[in-house]
Every structure is written in structure tokens, then in C-alpha cells.
C-alpha positions as CSV (number, residue, x, y, z in Angstrom):
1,X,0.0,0.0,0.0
2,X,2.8,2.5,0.9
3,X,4.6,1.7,-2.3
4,X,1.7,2.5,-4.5
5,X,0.8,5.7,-2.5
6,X,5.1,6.4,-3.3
7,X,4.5,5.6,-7.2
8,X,1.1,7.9,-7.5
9,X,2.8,10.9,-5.4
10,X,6.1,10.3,-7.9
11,X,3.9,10.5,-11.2
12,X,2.0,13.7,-9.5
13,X,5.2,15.5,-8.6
14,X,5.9,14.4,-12.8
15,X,3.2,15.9,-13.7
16,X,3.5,19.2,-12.4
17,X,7.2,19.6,-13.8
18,X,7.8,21.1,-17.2
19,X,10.0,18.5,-18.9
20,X,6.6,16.1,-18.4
21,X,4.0,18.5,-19.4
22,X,6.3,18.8,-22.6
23,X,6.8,15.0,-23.0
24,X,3.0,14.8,-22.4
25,X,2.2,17.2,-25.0
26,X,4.0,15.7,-27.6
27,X,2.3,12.2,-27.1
28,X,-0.8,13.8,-26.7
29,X,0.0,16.0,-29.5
30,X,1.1,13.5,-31.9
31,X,-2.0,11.1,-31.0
32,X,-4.9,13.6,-31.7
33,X,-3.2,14.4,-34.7
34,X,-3.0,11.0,-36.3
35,X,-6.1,9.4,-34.5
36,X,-8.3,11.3,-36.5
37,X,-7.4,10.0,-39.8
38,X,-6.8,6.6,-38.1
39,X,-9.9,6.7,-37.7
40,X,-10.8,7.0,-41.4
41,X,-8.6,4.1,-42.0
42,X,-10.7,2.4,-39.2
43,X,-14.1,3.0,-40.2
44,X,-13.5,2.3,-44.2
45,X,-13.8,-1.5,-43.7
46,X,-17.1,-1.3,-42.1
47,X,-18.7,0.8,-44.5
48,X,-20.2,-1.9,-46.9
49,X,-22.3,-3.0,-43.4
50,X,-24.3,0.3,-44.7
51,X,-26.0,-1.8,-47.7
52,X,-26.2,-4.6,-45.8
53,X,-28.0,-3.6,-42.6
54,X,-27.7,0.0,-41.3
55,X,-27.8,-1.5,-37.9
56,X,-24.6,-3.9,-38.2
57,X,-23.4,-0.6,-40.2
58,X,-23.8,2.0,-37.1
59,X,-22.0,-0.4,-35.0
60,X,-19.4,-0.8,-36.6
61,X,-19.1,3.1,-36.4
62,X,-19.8,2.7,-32.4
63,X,-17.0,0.9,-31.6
64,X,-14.1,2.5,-33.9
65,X,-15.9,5.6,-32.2
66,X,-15.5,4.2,-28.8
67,X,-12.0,3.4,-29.7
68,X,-10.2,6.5,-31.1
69,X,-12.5,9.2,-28.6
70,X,-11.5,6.6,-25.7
71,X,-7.8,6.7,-26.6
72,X,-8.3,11.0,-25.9
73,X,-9.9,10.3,-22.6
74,X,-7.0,8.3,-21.6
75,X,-4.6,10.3,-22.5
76,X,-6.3,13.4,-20.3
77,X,-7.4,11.6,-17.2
78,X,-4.3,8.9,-17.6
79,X,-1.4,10.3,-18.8
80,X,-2.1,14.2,-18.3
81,X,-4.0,13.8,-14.3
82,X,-7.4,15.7,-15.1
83,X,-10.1,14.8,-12.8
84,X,-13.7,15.1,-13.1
85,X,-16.1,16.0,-9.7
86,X,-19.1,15.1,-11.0
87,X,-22.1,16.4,-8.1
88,X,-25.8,16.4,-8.6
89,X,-28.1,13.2,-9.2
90,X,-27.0,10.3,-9.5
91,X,-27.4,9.0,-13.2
92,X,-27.6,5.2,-13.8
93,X,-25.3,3.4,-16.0
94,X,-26.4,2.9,-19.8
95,X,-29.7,4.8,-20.3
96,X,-30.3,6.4,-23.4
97,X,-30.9,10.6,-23.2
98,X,-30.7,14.1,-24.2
99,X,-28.0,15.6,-22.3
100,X,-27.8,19.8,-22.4
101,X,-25.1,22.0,-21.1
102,X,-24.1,25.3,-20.9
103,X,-21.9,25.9,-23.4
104,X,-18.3,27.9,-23.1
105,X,-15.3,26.7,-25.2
106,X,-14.5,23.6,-27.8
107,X,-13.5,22.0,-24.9
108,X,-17.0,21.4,-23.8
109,X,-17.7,18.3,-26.3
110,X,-14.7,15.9,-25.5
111,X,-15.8,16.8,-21.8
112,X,-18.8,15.3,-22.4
113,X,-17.8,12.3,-24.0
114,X,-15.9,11.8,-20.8
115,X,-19.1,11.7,-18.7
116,X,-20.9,10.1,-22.1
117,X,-17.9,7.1,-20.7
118,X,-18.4,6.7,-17.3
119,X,-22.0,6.0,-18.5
120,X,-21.4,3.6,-21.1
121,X,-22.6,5.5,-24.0
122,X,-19.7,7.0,-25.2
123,X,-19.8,5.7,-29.1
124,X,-23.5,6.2,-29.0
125,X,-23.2,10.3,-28.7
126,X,-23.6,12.7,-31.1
127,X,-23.8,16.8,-31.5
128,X,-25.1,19.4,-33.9
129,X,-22.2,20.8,-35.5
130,X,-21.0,24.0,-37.8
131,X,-21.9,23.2,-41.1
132,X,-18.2,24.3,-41.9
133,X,-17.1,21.7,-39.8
134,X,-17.2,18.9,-42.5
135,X,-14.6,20.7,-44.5
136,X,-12.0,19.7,-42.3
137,X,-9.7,17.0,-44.0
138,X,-10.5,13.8,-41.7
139,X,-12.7,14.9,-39.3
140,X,-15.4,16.0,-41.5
141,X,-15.4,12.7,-42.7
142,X,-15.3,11.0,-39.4
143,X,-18.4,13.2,-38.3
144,X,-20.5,12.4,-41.5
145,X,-19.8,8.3,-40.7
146,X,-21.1,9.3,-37.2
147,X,-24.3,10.5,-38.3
148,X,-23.7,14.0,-36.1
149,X,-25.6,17.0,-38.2
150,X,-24.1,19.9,-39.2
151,X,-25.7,23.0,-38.9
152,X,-26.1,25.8,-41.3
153,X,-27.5,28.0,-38.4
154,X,-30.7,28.6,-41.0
155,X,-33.6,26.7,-38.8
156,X,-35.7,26.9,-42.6
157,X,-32.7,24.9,-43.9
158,X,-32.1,23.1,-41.1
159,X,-35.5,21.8,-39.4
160,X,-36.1,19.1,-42.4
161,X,-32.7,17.5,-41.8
162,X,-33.2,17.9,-38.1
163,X,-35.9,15.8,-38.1
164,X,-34.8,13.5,-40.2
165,X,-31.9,12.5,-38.3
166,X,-33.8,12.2,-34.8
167,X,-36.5,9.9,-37.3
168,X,-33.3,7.7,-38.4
169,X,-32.0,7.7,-34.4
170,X,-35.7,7.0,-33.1
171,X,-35.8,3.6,-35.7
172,X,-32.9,2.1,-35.6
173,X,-33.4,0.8,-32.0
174,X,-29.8,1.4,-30.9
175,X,-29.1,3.8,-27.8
176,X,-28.4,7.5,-28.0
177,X,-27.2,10.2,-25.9
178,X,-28.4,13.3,-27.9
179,X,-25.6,16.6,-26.7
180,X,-27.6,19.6,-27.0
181,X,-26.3,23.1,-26.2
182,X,-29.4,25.1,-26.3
183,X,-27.7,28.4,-25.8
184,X,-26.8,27.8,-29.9
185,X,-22.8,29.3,-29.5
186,X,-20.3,29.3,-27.0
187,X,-20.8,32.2,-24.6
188,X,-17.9,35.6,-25.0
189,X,-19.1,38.6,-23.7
190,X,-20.5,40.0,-26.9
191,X,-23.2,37.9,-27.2
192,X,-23.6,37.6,-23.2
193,X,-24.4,41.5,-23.5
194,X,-26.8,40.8,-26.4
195,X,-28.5,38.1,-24.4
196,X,-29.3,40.3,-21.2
197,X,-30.8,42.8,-23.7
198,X,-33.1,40.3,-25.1
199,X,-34.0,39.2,-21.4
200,X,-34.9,42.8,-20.2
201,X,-37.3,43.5,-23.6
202,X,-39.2,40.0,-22.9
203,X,-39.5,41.0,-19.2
204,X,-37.2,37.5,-18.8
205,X,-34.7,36.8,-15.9
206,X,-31.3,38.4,-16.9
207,X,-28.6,35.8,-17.1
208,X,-24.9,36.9,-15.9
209,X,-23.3,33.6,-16.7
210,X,-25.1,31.8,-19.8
211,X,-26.9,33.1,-22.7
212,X,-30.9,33.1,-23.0
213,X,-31.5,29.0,-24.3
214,X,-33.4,28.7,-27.9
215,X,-35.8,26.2,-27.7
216,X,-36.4,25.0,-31.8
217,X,-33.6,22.6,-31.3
218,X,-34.8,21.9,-27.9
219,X,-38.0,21.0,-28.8
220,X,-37.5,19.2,-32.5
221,X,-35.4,16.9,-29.9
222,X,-38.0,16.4,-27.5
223,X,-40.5,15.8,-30.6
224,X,-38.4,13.0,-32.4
225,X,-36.8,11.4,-29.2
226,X,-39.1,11.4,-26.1
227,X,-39.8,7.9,-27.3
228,X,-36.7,6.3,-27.5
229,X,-34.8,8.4,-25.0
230,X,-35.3,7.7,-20.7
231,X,-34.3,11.1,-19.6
232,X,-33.2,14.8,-20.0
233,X,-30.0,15.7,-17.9
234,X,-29.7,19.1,-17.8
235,X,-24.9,19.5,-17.3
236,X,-23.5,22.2,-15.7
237,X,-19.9,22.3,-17.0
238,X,-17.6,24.5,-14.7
239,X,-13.7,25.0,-15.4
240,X,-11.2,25.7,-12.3
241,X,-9.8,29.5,-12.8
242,X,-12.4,30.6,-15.6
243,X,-13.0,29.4,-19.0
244,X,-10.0,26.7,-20.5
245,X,-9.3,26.8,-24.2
246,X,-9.4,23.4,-26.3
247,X,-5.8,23.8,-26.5
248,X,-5.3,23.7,-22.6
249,X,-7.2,20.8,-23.1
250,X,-5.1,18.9,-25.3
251,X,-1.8,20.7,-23.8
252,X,-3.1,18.5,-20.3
253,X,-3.7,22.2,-18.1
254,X,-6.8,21.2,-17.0
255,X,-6.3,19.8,-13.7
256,X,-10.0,19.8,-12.6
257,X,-13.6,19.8,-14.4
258,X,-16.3,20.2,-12.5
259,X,-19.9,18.2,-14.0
260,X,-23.0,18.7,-11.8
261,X,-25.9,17.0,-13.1
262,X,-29.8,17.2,-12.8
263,X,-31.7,13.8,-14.2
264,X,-35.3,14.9,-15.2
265,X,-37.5,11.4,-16.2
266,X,-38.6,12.1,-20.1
267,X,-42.4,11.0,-18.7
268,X,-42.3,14.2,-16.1
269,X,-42.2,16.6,-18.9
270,X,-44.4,18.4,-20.1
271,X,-46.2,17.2,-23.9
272,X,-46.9,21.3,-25.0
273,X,-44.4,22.9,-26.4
274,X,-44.6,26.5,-24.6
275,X,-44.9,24.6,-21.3
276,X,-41.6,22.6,-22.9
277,X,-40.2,26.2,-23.9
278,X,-40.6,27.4,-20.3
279,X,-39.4,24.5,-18.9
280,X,-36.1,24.5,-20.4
281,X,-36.0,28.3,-19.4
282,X,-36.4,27.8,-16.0
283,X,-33.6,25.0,-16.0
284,X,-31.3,28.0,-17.4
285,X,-31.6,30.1,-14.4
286,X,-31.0,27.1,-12.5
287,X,-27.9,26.6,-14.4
288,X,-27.1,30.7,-14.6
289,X,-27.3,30.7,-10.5
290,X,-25.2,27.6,-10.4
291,X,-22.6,29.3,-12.6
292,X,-22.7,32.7,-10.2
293,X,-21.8,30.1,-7.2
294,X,-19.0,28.3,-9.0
295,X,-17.1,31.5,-10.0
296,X,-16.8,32.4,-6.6
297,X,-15.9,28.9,-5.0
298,X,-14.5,26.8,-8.0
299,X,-17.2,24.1,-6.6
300,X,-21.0,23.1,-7.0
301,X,-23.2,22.2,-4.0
302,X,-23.7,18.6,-3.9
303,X,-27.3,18.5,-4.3
């Protein structure tokens, strides 16, 4: 026992000198660069499944998912130390939902997939992403295979593929956990200032810490999933000293992430959409207040 408590304080007092953060960058480094076209390599065998049976197809996809995303969480919570104080409900093991979170940095995805890994569903998540996105040489690809949408930000070009996808989810009987970030883009204090302008002309709590939610991708999720999904949890995601970058991320800075979680049974919400609308409001001043508590204490209550 006292030999392993030596080895674990000798790789923490590694881990905070530079010559390991720079060894740990470059193995990090070099990993999330070549895993992403690995993963092209990876997913090209399985891609005759798709005329086969879509099923055998999407699983396929699952597990080189599970594969490449799980080799990043390793290297973060492994190799690089970054812990996760998850607070909140307790969420069971393996249950398909739509998770939300407030939404800050790049950084917020591959947090999720962590959580989306201690819960078994980690090749079974998927995001709305810029439309711009699948340009990129690799991951663009990678993304389509995934069946995550991209996004032109047009909800008149976007609804009918929207619903679409959560049709395609819905029927093919595998599990999902469905990322939202209502608030629609990461949060800078531009469009914080624009958001708290909107709340005082609709009379609507002012938020100092998120932006107002928009509910058309809230509720086209709600529409097409409440029947294949168990529950909504609502994610607060809170970073240690103010907002990290993607590239701390990657660099191994982030030493603490912070998850608190609220589990909301899909059969306790409501079925009308403005009662849906001002139910995800309400859980945004929950998650505003929660946010004003964890800049001052770098914690969230436990409840």
C-alpha cells in the first residue's frame, strides 16, 4: 500500500514539472493528430455494413468511435491527471438521453464524451455541429460516418434534416445520448451583453453567466426522441480559474472539471411545447445561478 501511495505521489510531482508536461504534449500532440485520420482508416472496412443492414453498419461506427474518442480520454485523465467532480443526481449506467449543457469553449464536447464514458454511451453520442465543420480533412469525414448533423444556423434549412436525423435515431433501435447546447454558441461577452438585452425587452430573468436558451432545437429533440430516449439531464460544466481553451485541453492544463448533473424522467415533462419552452427556461436560471456560485468557489453544491 505504501509503495503504490510512493509511485502515485512520484507521477504527480511528474506531472507538475515542465520537462513532463512537454513530453506529455507531444504524445498527446502527436495522437490527436494522427487518431483522427486513423480513424478514417478504421471506419473504411465497415462501411459496406451500410447496404447490408444499417444496424450492423452503425455499430461498426460505435466501436471505432468508442476506440479513437476513448484513446483521448485516456490520454487526459491517464497520462495528463485531469479529474472530473461530477455532483448532482446520481445518473444510472447505460440509459439512453438528451444531455444539455451550458456551453463555453471547444473543450465542452470531449468533456462530455468523458461523462458520455463513465456512463457507457460514449460511441453512442452525437452533437449538432458548424456546417463548416465537415470541410475539415479527416474529421469531416469521421463526423458524417457518425451521423452527427451539421448545422447551417438557417432553422428553414435546417428543421427538415433535423428531423430527419432524430427519425433515423428514433428507428434504428440502438441507444443515444443526444448533446444539446441550447444556448446555440459558446458564450464571450459580446453575445452575453446581447442576451441580457433580449432578457430585459421580454421582461425575462437576466442571465450573468449563460446566454438566453433557444428552444427550436430543444423542442425538435423532444419531438423525435421522447420515445426512444429515458431522460433529459440538464450539465452544468464548470472550469477551475475561468474558462479553458481546447488547447489547454489537449496541452493537459486542465487539472479539474467540474460536472454537476440534474436527471429529469422524459415522462415528467411536459407534452406542450410552450410549457416545454418554459421548462427549459427555468432550468437555465438554475444553471445561470449555479454558474454565479462556482465562480466564486470553484465548486457546486452537492445537491
Amino acid at each position: 500500500m505504501k509503495e503504490t501511495t510512493l509511485v502515485e505521489a512520484m507521477i504527480s510531482s511528474c506531472r507538475r514539472s515542465r520537462l513532463f508536461e512537454l513530453a506529455a504534449l507531444l504524445v498527446g500532440g502527436v495522437w490527436f493528430v494522427v487518431s483522427v485520420p486513423l480513424s478514417n482508416v478504421l471506419f473504411f472496412p465497415g462501411q459496406f455494413l451500410y447496404f447490408i443492414s444499417k444496424r450492423q453498419w452503425r455499430l461498426h461506427n460505435r466501436r471505432v468511435s468508442r476506440f479513437i474518442i476513448g484513446s483521448w480520454i485516456w490520454i487526459t485523465t491517464k497520462l495528463y491527471g485531469t479529474r472530473y467532480r461530477i455532483t448532482g443526481d446520481a445518473v444510472p449506467d447505460g440509459e439512453s438521453a438528451i444531455v444539455m449543457a451550458n456551453h463555453q469553449q471547444a473543450t465542452d464536447i470531449p468533456v462530455l464524451f468523458t461523462y458520455a464514458m463513465m456512463k457507457g454511451r460514449l460511441g453512442d453520442s452525437k452533437f449538432f455541429a458548424k456546417n463548416q465543420l465537415k470541410l475539415v480533412p479527416f474529421l469531416g469525414i469521421a463526423m458524417l460516418i457518425l451521423e452527427h448533423l451539421f448545422l447551417k444556423r438557417n432553422w428553414k434549412e435546417d428543421a427538415p434534416r433535423v428531423v430527419r436525423m432524430f427519425s433515423e435515431i428514433a428507428s434504428s433501435g440502438l441507444p443515444v445520448w443526444m448533446l444539446l447546447f441550447p444556448e446555440g454558441t459558446r458564450i464571450t461577452p459580446e453575445k452575453l451583453l446581447r442576451s441580457q438585452e433580449i432578457a430585459k425587452e421580454k421582461n425575462f430573468a437576466v442571465p450573468r453567466h449563460t446566454l438566453l436558451p433557444r428552444p427550436r432545437g430543444f423542442l425538435a429533440a423532444m419531438d423525435g426522441l421522447r420515445n426512444c430516449v429515458d431522460a433529459i439531464y440538464v450539465v452544468t460544466i464548470g472550469y477551475e480559474r475561468g474558462c479553458s481553451s481546447l488547447m489547454d485541453y489537449i496541452q493537459g492544463r486542465m487539472r479539474t472539471i467540474h460536472l454537476h448533473v440534474k436527471r429529469y424522467p422524459v415522462r415528467e415533462l411536459p407534452l406542450d411545447s410552450l410549457a416545454l419552452d418554459q421548462w427549459l427556461r427555468d432550468r437555465y436560471i438554475e444553471v445561470d445561478k449555479r454558474m454565479e456560485k462556482f465562480r466564486t468557489l470553484d465548486l457546486f453544491d452537492k445537491s
